[in-house]
MARMI-921111 format. One record per residue (C-alpha): x, y, z negated; residue in one letter. Coordinates in steps of 0.05 Angstrom, whole numbers, plus 5000, padded with zeros to 4 digits. Layout:
<pts>
<pt><u>X</u><v>Y</v><w>Z</w><vexgu>A</vexgu></pt>
...
</pts>
This chain:
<pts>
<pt><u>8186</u><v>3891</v><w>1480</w><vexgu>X</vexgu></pt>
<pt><u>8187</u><v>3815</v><w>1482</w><vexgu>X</vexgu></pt>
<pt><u>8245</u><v>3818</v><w>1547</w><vexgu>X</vexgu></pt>
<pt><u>8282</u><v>3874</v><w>1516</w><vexgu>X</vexgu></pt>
<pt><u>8284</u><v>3838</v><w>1451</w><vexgu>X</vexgu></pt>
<pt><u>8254</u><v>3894</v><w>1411</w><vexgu>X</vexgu></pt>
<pt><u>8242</u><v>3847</v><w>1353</w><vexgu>X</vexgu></pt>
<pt><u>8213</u><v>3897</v><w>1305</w><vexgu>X</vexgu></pt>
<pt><u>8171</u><v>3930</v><w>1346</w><vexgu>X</vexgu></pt>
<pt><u>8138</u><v>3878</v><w>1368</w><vexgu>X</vexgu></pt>
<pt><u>8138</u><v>3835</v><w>1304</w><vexgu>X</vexgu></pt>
<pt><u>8092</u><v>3895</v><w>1283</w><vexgu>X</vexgu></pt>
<pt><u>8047</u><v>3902</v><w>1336</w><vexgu>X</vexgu></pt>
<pt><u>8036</u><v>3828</v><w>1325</w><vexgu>X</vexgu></pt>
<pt><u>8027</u><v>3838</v><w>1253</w><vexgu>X</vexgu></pt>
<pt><u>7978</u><v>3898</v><w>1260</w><vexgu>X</vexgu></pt>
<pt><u>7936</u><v>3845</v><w>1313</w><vexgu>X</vexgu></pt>
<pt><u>7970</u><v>3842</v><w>1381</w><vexgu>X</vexgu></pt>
<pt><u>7955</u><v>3760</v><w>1380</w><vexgu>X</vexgu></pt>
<pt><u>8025</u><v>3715</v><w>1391</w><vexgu>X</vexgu></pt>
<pt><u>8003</u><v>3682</v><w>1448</w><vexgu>X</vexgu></pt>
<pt><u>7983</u><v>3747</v><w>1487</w><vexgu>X</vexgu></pt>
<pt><u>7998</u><v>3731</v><w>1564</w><vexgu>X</vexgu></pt>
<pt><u>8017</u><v>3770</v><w>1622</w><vexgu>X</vexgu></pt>
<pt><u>7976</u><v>3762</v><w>1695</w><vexgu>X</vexgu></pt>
<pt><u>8033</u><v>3701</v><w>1708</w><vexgu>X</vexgu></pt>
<pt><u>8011</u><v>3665</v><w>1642</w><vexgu>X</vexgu></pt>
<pt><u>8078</u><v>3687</v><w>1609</w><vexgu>X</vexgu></pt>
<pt><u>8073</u><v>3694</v><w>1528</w><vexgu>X</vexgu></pt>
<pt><u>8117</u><v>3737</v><w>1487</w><vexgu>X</vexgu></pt>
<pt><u>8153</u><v>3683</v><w>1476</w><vexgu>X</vexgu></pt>
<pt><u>8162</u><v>3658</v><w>1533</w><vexgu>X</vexgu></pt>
<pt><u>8191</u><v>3727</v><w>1563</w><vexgu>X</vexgu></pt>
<pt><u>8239</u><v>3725</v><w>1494</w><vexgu>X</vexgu></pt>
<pt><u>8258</u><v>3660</v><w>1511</w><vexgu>X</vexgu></pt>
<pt><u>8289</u><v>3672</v><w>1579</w><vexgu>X</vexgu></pt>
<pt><u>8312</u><v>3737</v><w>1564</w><vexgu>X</vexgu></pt>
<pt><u>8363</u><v>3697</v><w>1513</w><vexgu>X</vexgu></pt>
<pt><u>8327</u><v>3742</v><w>1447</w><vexgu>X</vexgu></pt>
<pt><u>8328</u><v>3690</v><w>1393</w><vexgu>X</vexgu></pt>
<pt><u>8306</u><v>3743</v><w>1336</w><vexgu>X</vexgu></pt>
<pt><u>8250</u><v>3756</v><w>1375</w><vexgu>X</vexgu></pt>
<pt><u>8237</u><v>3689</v><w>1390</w><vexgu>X</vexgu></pt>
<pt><u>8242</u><v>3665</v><w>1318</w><vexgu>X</vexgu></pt>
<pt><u>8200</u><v>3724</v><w>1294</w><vexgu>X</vexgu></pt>
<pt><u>8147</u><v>3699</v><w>1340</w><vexgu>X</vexgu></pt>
<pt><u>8149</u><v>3634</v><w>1316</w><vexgu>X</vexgu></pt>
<pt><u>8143</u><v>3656</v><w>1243</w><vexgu>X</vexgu></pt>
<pt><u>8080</u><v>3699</v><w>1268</w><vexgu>X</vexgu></pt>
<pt><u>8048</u><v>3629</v><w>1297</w><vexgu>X</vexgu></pt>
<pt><u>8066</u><v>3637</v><w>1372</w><vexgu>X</vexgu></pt>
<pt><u>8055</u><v>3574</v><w>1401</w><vexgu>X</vexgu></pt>
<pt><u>8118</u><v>3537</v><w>1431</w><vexgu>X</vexgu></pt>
<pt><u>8083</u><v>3494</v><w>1481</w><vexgu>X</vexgu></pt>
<pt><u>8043</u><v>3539</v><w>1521</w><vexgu>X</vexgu></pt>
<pt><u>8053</u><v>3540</v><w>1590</w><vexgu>X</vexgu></pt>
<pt><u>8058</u><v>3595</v><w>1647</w><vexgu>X</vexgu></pt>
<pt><u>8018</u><v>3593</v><w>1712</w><vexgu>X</vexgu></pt>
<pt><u>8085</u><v>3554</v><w>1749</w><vexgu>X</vexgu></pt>
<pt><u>8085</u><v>3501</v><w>1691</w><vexgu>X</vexgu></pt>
<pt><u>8141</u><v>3527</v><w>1646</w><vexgu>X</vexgu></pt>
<pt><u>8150</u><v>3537</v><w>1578</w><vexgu>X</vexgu></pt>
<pt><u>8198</u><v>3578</v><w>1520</w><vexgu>X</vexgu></pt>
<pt><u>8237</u><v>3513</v><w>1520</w><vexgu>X</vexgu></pt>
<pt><u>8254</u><v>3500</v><w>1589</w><vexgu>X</vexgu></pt>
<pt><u>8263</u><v>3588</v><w>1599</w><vexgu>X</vexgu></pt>
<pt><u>8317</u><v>3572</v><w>1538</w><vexgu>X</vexgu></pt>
<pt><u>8351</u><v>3503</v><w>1564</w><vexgu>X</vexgu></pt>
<pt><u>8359</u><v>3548</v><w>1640</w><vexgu>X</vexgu></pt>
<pt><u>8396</u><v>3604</v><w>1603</w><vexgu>X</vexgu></pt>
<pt><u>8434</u><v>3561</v><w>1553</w><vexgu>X</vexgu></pt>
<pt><u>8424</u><v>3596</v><w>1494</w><vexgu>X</vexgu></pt>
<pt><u>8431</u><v>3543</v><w>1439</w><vexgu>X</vexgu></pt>
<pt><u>8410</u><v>3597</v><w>1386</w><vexgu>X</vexgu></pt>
<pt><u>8341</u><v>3600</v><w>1425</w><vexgu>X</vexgu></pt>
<pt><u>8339</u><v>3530</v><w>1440</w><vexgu>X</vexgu></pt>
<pt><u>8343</u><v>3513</v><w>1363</w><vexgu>X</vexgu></pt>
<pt><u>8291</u><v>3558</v><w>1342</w><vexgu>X</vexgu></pt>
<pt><u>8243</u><v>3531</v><w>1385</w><vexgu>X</vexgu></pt>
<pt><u>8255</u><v>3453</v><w>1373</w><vexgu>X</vexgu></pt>
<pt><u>8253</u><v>3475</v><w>1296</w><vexgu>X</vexgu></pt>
<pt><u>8190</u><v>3504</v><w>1306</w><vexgu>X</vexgu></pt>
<pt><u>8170</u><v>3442</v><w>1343</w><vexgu>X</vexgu></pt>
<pt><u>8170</u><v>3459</v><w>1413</w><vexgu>X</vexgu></pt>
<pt><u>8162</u><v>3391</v><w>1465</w><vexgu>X</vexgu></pt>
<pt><u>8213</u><v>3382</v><w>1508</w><vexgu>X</vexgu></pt>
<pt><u>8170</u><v>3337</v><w>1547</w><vexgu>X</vexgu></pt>
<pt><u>8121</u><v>3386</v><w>1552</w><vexgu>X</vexgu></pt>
<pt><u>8104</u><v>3434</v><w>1619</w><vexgu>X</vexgu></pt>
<pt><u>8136</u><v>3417</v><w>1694</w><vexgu>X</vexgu></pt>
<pt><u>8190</u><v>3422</v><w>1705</w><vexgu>X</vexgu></pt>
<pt><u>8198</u><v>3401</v><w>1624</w><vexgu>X</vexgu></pt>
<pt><u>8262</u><v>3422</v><w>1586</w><vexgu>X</vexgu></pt>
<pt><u>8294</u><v>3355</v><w>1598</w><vexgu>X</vexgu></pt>
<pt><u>8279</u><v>3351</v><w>1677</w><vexgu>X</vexgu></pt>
<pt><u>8303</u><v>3429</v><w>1681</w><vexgu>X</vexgu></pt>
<pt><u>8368</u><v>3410</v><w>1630</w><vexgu>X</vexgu></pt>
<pt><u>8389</u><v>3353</v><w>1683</w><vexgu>X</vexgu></pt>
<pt><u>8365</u><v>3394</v><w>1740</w><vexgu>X</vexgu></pt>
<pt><u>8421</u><v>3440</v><w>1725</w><vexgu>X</vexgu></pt>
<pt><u>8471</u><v>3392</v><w>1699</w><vexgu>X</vexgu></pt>
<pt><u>8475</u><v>3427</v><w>1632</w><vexgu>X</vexgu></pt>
<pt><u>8506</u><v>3374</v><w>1578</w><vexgu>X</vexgu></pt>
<pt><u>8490</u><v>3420</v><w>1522</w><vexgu>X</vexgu></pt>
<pt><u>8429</u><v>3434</v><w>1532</w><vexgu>X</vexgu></pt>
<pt><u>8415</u><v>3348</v><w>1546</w><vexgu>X</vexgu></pt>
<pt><u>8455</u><v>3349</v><w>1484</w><vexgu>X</vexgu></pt>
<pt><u>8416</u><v>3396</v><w>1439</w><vexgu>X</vexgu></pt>
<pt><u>8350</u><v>3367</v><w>1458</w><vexgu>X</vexgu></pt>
<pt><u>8367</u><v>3292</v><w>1447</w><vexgu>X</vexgu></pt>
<pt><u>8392</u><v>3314</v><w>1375</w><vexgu>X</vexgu></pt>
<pt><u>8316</u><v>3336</v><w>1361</w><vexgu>X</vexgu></pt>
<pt><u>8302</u><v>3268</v><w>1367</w><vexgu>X</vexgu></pt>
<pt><u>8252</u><v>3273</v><w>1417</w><vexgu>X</vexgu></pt>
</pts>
């Protein structure tokens, strides 16, 4: 549900218990599955349903740097609203922004003032 972007579905599930950090056996989280698969309304459902921004997978990454790679701004700005680090995990979402040479995404984070 979270990398199809079934946002309703799985806002309920959540609701009725599922908890918002569930993981898969990589360490992914809901979110961080919404993330990459560029599904801000699932994404900012998750948030709202206290999915934690800065938790990390089992290779170091988190919703933010899964965002920055796919350049979806939309994404991007839930998650630094929501108060996601984008210092946090390795490679971080600043590291895997320049990594990539993606200007917007540099951009978007250094407007969070982080």
């Amino acid at each position: 549900m979270a990398r199809g972007g079934a946002t309703d579905e799985l806002a309920a599930y959540v609701d009725a218990g599922v908890p918002p950090n569930l993981t898969n056996d990589k360490g992914d989280t809901l979110l961080i599955l919404a993330a990459y698969h560029g599904h801000a309304g699932t994404v900012a459902a998750l948030l709202a349903r206290g999915a934690d921004p800065d938790v990390v997978n089992d290779r170091g990454q988190t919703a933010l740097a899964a965002a920055v790679f796919k350049q979806s701004t939309e994404t991007v700005g839930h998650l630094l609203a929501a108060g996601a680090e984008p210092d946090a995990g390795g490679p971080t979402a600043r590291q895997t922004a320049a990594f990539f040479d993606l200007p917007a995404m540099t951009a978007l984070l250094e407007r969070a003032g982080s």
